[in-house]
Residue, then its C-alpha position, 0 to 999 in steps of 0.5 A: x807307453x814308454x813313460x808307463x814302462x818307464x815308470x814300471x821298470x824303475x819300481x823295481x831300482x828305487x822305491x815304490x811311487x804312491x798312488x798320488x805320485x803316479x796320478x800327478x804324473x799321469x796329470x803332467x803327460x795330461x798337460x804336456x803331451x803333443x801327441x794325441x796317443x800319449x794324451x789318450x794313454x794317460x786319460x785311459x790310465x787315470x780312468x783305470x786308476x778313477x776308482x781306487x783312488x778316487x780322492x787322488x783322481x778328482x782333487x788333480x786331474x778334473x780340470x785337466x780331463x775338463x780341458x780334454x773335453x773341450x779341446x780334444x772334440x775330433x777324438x771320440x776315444x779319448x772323449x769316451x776315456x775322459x768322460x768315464x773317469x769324471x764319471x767314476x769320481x762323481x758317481x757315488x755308486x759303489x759296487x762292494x757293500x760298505x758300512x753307513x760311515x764308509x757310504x756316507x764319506x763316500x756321497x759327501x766325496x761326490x756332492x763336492x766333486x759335483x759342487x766343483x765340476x758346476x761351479x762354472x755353468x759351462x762345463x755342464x753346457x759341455x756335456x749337453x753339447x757332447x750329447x750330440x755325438x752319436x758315437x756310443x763311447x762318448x754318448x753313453x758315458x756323457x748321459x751316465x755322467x749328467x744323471x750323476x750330476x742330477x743325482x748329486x745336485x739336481x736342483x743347481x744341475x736343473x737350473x742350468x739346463x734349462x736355461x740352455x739353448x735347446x738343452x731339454x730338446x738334447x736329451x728327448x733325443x735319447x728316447x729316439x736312440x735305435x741303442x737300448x742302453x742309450x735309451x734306457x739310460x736316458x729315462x733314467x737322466x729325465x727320471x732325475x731330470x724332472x723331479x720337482x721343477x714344474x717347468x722342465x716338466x712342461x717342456x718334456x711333455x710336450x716335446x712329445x715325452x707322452x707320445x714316446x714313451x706310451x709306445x715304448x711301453x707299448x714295444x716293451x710289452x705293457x704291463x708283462x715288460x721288463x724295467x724298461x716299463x718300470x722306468x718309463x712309468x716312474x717319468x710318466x709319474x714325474x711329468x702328471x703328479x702335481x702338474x696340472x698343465x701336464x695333466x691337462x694335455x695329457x688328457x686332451x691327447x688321446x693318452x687316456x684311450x692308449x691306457x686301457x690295453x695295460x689293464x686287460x689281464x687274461x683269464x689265467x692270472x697263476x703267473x703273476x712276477x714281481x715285476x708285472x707286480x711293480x708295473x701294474x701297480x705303477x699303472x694304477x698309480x698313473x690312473x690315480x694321479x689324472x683322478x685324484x681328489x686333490x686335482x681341480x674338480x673340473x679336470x677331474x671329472x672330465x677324466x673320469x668321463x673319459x675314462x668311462x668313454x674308452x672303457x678303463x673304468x669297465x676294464x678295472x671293474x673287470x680286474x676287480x671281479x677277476x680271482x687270482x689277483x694278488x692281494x696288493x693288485x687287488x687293494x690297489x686295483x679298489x683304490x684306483x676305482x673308488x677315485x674314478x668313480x668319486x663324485x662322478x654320477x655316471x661312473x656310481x651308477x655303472x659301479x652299482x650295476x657292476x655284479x661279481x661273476x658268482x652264482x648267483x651274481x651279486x652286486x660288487x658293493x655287497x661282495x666289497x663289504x663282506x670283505x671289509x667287515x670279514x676280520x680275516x681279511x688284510x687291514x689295507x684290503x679292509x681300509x680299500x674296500x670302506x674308501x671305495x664305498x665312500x667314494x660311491x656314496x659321494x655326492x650320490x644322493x641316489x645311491x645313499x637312498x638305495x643303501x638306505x632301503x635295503x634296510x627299511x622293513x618294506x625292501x629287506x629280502x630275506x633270501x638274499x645278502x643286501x649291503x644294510x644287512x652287512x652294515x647292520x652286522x659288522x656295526x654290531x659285531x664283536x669285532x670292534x675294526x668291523x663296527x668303526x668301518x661300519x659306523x663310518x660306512x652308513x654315516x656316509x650313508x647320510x652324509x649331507x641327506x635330510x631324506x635319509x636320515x629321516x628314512x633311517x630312523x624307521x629302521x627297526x631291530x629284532x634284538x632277540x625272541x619274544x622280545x619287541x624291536x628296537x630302532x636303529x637308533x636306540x640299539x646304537x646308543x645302548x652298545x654305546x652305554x655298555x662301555x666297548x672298546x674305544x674304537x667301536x664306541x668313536x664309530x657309534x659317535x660319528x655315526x650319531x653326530x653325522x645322522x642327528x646333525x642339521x635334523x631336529x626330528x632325529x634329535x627329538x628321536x635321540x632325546x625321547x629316550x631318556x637315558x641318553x642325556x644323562x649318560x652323555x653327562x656323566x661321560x663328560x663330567x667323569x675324569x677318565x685317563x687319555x685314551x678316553x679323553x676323545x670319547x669325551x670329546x665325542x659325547x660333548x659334540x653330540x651334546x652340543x649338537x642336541x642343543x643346537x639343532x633343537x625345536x623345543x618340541x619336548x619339554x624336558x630337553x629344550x634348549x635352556x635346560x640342556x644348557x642349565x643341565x651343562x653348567x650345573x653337571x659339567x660347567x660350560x668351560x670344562x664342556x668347551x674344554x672337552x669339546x676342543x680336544x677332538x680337533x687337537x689329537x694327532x690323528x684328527x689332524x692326519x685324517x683331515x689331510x686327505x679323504x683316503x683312509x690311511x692308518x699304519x695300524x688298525x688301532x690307530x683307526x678313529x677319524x673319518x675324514x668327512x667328519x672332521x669337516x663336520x667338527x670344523x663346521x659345528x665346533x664355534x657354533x656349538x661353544x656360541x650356542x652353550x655361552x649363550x643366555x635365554x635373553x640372548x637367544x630371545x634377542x637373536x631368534x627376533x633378530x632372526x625373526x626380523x632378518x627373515x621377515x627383512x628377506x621376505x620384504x627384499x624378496x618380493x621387492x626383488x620379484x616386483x623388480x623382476x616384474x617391472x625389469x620384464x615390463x620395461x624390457x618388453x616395453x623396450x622390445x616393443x619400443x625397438x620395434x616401433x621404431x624400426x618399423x617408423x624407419x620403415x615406414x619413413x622409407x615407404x613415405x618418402x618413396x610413395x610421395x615420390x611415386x605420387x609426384x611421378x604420377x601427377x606429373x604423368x597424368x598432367x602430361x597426359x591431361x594436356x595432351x588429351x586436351x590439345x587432341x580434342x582441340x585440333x580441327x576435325x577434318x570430317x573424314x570416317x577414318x578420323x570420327x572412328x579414331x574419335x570414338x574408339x577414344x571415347x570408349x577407352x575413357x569410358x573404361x578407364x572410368x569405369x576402372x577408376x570407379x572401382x578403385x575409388x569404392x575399394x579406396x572407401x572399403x580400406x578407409x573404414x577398415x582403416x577407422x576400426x584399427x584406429x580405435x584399436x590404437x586409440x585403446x593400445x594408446x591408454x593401456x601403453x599410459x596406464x603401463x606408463x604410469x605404473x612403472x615410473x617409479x624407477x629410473x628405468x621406466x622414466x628412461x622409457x617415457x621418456x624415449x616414448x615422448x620421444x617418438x611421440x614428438x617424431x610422429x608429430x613432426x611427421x603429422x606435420x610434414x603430411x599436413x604441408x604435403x596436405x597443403x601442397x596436394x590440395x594447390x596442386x588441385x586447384x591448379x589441376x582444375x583451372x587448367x581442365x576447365x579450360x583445356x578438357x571436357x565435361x568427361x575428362x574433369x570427371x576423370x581428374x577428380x576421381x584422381x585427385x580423390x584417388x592421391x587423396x585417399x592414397x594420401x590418406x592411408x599413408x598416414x594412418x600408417x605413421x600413426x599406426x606405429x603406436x599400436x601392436x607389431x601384428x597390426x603395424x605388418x597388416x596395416x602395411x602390407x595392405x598400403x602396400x598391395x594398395x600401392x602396387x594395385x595403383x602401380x599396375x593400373x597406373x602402368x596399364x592406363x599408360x600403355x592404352x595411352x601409347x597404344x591409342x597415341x599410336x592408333x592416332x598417328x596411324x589413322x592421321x596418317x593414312x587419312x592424309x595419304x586418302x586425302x592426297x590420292x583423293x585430290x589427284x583423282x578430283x584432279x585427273x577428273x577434271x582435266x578429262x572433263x575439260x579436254x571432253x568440253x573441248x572436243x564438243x562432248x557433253x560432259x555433267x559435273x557432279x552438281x548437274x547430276x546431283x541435282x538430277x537425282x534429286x529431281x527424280x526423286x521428287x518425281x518418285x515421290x509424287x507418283x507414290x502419292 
């Protein structure tokens, strides 16, 4: 401060010091002061000083107020001061009004005050890094500074941010600041931030930039907020315009639900500002980028689905049907809805079902095309409406067909307003905007739909009184040849060229009159000025489309004399000629840009961007078709002839293909299944010789076990013949029980026979398929995969054969060894064995060669062997526990025989030690032969007394 007043005391002593002097020592104190409040002084001068001489300011202290931010972090003040006097000279904002002169010295002065501060990429990493500080007096002016920067040289400004660390992340975290200006300041640097750099894009939104700013849009009040939501619409533009990864997430998210509240306008529509103007509109701008025709067609659709989901769709219907929407609403609000529904057939039919609330309902179509063919009504609202039925109409068959029967005689309503009554109107009223928009509306109408243009030509025309009607068709052309306005007679064409082309009955129809031929030559060979040059044009593609789409069907206008006609009345060059001026007008090239009817004036009005595709598709071929000679197109209707018959041969050797592709595909299925099931069946085999082996060894134990009983000498006793004879009586079961299973053997044998002839007959029907196929590779490949498993099962009948071999040796020894060892009985229960293992033997390999036949009967085969199987199992199971049972009885009986034997020889000898102490106490004591012989002697006597 005593410098200033130092410097303010001596003003009045010398002379006045300019402004140059005062800043260059305003620069020294910068530079030279030790004390911080002289520093912050002199920066708070220059800032005062910034805008009145900003030359002065920005050419000698940028680098000192640069070393300030670098090295003076602690003071929030000072950082404030120095960052508003970079501001001041880099901004171009001026708030006095100059000329265009003064304005633009002034926005060059701040390119190159901007150049410099980013000729080192540090300086802007500085100011992201002062972005950090929360104090408002530092915050604020780095975030106003940066946007100037990006203002000035977006693109060098961008660069650098984006490869700085975290930078992007920085300044996201202004949309979090609780300080209003902070925050809408910040959506004015990433408004300037994201402009045309697909990547910073990308990292904006998904560090949640959509999240946050639909809910300040939401705080802010929609679309009644202020320029708050304005900006956050015009970001939300910047991110979604031509970025598909953003339009992407954007749609995943649940974003597209959170845009329908903006669109519920209340019933009282009076009050309607500027600003809810600009945001709606700006809203419906949002909903057409998402939708718009230039976007992938797979992400457009899958927005228009869920825009008709959550409802948006219904809600601009709504907005659609409302009164009291301004004008530019309305026509923005058409716009936005004819995209939704582009091509989507969901949202076509609800649009069609969609009735305006009049008494009585009308449908929106009808009430839209009253306004289109309504002169009185705003050009772009006219222009809206003739895009929105487009859009319906597109790829919607179903709708071109209910179009199209509001015009035929047997669906006309007389009582009521249908949209081909509108049609037919505006394409025969005075007003020539109201017939091209009509012309161009039912050429839509047929647009790529043979059916209709058929149906079309029914239409039938009451021209006036007493006077018979007129078809659709021939009305056309006679408002056509009364010589109209250029606009009306170019809408008449189109419609011509789009309903006869690709439809050889509807250019019979047009050539059956005979006026319309040589009026199309004489309006092509005229030399007309300019202006009709385009009509002439016109008439050449109809022409030509007439030689390239007829069928010869009149004699008078086949394809040779129509071309005769040309090169004598016109000449082919000059017809070519005419021809390639359609694609070479100004306003051909502007309306093959986009499907939008967009024109600065209703005179400039005249092409239809569907139908310059048409003229890009029929230009060569009709030059091709007119050059040609009769010999020529002889030989090209044989080649031709010969190309369709060459198809046809490829086609049915293509169905032969598919057939002989399906046989060896079932033949492999069937071939897969054979040999999971051999596998299984393997398995099975392996398993059950097992079991067999297993059994042969059991019975063979038991064989000699039974045998070794029946030779142990009877001791004579009750006890033991009873143990005897109760186990003959089990073998006699087991017999019995063997017999039954041998007849049951006997019973699944001859089944067995009858499946074998059924696998003899699949065996020739599988050679025969064999030999019908191979002739491909594939069929030989499958042959040779059956000759295969026809040597596996062979190597399979000879495994069976050894083990044949091997049963039938252990037969033989099984009966030598019972014919010495075993009784009469049990050499009859080793054979009804062996034949048993025989007949199981048997059946196991009728199954292997069973693989041969069908699925079905491989299963049943198998599921009988295996109930076979496990009846042998379980009466193998019940022969082995009567076997234990009956060794256990056996033991029992032994040894309670030996115990009776043993009291029996104690008794015998008791018994006779009495007798012999009675003998020696001189008692008569009789033994046992004495008084058997005496009973026997009695008996004698009895005997001969009875005689």
């Amino acid at each position: 401060m005593n410098f200033l007043r130092g410097v303010i005391a001596g003003q009045a002593a010398g002379p006045q010091p300019t402004g140059a002097d005062t800043i260059q020592k305003l620069c020294d104190r910068v530079a030279s002061s030790t004390l911080l409040e002289d520093r912050r002084d002199a920066v708070r001068a220059l800032k005062s000083l910034s805008k009145k001489y900003r030359l002065e300011v920005g050419t000698q202290a940028m680098d000192h107020l640069i070393n300030i931010l670098q090295t003076d972090r602690s003071d929030s003040e000072i950082l404030g001061y120095a960052l508003d006097t970079l501001y001041n000279i880099i901004c171009n904002d001026e708030e006095e009004e100059q000329d265009e002169n003064a304005q633009k010295q002034a926005d060059d002065l701040g390119v190159q005050f901007t150049d410099t501060f980013i000729q080192d990429p540090e300086h802007v990493t500085l100011i992201l890094s002062l972005l950090e500080e929360f104090d408002f007096h530092v915050r604020w002016p780095g975030v106003k500074l940066l946007t100037a920067l990006l203002k000035n040289q977006c693109t060098q400004v961008q660069g650098v941010i984006l490869v700085s660390p975290m930078g992007v992340s920085r300044l996201m975290d202004l949309l979090a600041d609780s300080r209003e200006v902070i925050r809408n300041d910040g959506l004015l640097l990433l408004q300037q931030l994201t402009k045309s750099n697909a990547a910073i894009q990308k990292i904006v939104a998904f560090e949640s930039a959509f999240e946050r700013l639909l809910d300040i849009i939401t705080e802010e009040g929609s679309s009644d907020g202020g320029i708050v939501v304005e900006d956050c619409l015009l970001l939300l533009l910047n991110l979604l315009r031509n970025n598909s990864s953003n339009q992407n997430f954007f749609k995943e998210g649940p974003y597209i639900q959170k845009m329908k509240p903006w669109f519920e306008v209340g019933d009282d529509n009076s009050g309607w500002s500027a600003q809810k103007v600009t945001n709606l509109h700006l809203m419906l701008q949002l909903v057409r980028v998402m939708v718009s025709p230039v976007n992938s067609p797979g992400a457009t659709a899958s927005c228009q689905k869920s825009m008709y989901q959550c409802g948006l769709l219904q809600q601009l219907c709504t907005i659609l049907m409302a009164t009291g929407v301004p004008a530019d609403i309305l026509t923005e609000t058409i716009n936005t809805v004819s995209e939704v529904i582009r091509g989507s057939q969901v949202n076509q039919d609800y649009f069609a079902s969609v009735n305006a609330p009049s008494n009585p309902p009308r449908p929106a179509i009808v009430v839209l095309l009253m306004s289109m063919v309504n002169e009185r009504q705003p050009f772009v609202l006219r222009c809206a409406v003739l895009y929105c039925f487009q859009c319906f109409l597109y790829k919607n068959q179903k709708g071109q067909g209910e179009i199209v029967a509001t015009l035929l005689p047997s669906t006309i309503d007389a009582n009521s307003i249908s949209a081909g009554q509108l049609l037919c109107g505006g394409l025969f009223s005075a007003d020539s905007l109201s017939n091209w928009c009509a012309a161009v509306a039912l050429a839509h109408a047929l647009q790529d739909n043979l059916t209709q243009k058929e149906q079309l030509l029914r239409v039938q025309l009451a021209t006036s009184l007493g006077k018979p009607p007129v078809s659709l068709l021939q009305q056309c052309t006679n408002i056509l040849s009364q010589g109209s306005k250029v606009q009306t007679r170019v809408g008449l064409l189109m419609l011509l060229c789009t309903w006869i082309s690709n439809c050889p009955i509807a250019v019979t129809h047009f050539l059956h009159n005979q006026e319309n031929v040589p009026f199309l030559t004489a309006q092509i060979s005229e030399n007309l000025g300019e202006d009709e040059r385009l009509v002439q044009g016109l008439c050449a593609l109809l022409l030509g489309i007439c030689i390239y789409y007829n069928d010869n069907s009149l004699e008078n206008y086949t394809k040779d004399k129509l071309k005769q006609l040309i090169e004598k009345r016109i000449g082919k060059e000059n017809f070519v000629e005419k021809l390639c001026f359609i694609t070479k007008h100004e306003l051909y090239s502007r309306a093959a840009q986009k499907p939008q009817p967009v024109f600065p004036s209703p005179e400039q009005m005249l092409f239809d961007h569907e139908f310059t595709k048409l003229v890009k598709e029929l230009e060569g071929v009709i030059t091709k078709a007119v050059h040609k000679s009769s010999e020529e197109e002889k030989k090209e209707e044989e080649v031709k002839k010969t190309i369709e018959q060459h198809d046809n041969i490829v086609t049915q050797y293509k169905e032969l293909i598919r057939e002989q592709d399906a046989q060896i595909k079932e033949l492999k299925e069937q071939l897969g299944s054979m040999s999971s099931q051999n596998e299984q069946t393997q398995a099975t085999l392996t398993q059950q010789l097992s079991q067999i082996q297993q059994h042969k060894d059991q019975y063979n134990i038991l064989k000699l076990k039974l045998g070794k009983e029946n030779q142990s000498p009877s001791n004579g006793q009750g006890d033991g013949s009873q143990v005897n004879g109760l186990q003959t009586e089990e073998l006699t079961q087991l017999r019995e029980e063997v017999e039954e299973l041998r007849q049951q053997q006997m019973l699944l044998q001859t089944q067995l026979g009858d499946k074998d002839a059924l696998i003899n007959s699949l065996k020739s029907e599988a050679a025969q398929t064999a030999e019908e196929s191979a002739g491909g590779s594939e069929n030989t490949e499958l042959l040779t995969e059956l000759e295969a498993l026809r040597s596996q099962v062979q190597s399979q009948a000879s495994e069976i054969n050894q083990l044949k071999t091997e049963r039938q040796e252990l037969v033989r020894r099984a009966e030598a060894a019972s014919s010495d060892t075993v009784p009469s009985s049990d050499s009859s229960v080793d054979t009804d064995k062996v034949g048993e293992l025989e007949s199981r033997l048997a059946a196991l390999t009728t199954e292997t060669e069973r693989l041969k036949g069908e699925n079905k009967g491989l299963s049943e085969s198998r599921a009988d062997l295996e109930q076979q199987l496990a009846s042998a199992t379980s009466t193998v199971a019940i022969l082995q526990t009567e076997k234990e049972k009956l060794q256990t009885d056996v033991q029992e009986s032994k040894k309670e025989q030996d115990d009776l034997l043993m009291l029996l020889a104690d008794q015998d000898q008791k018994i006779h030690s009495l007798k012999q102490r009675l003998k020696g106490l001189g008692e008569t004591v009789e033994d046992e032969d004495d008084l058997d012989a005496r009973d026997e002697e009695e008996e004698e006597d009895d005997d001969e007394e009875e005689d």
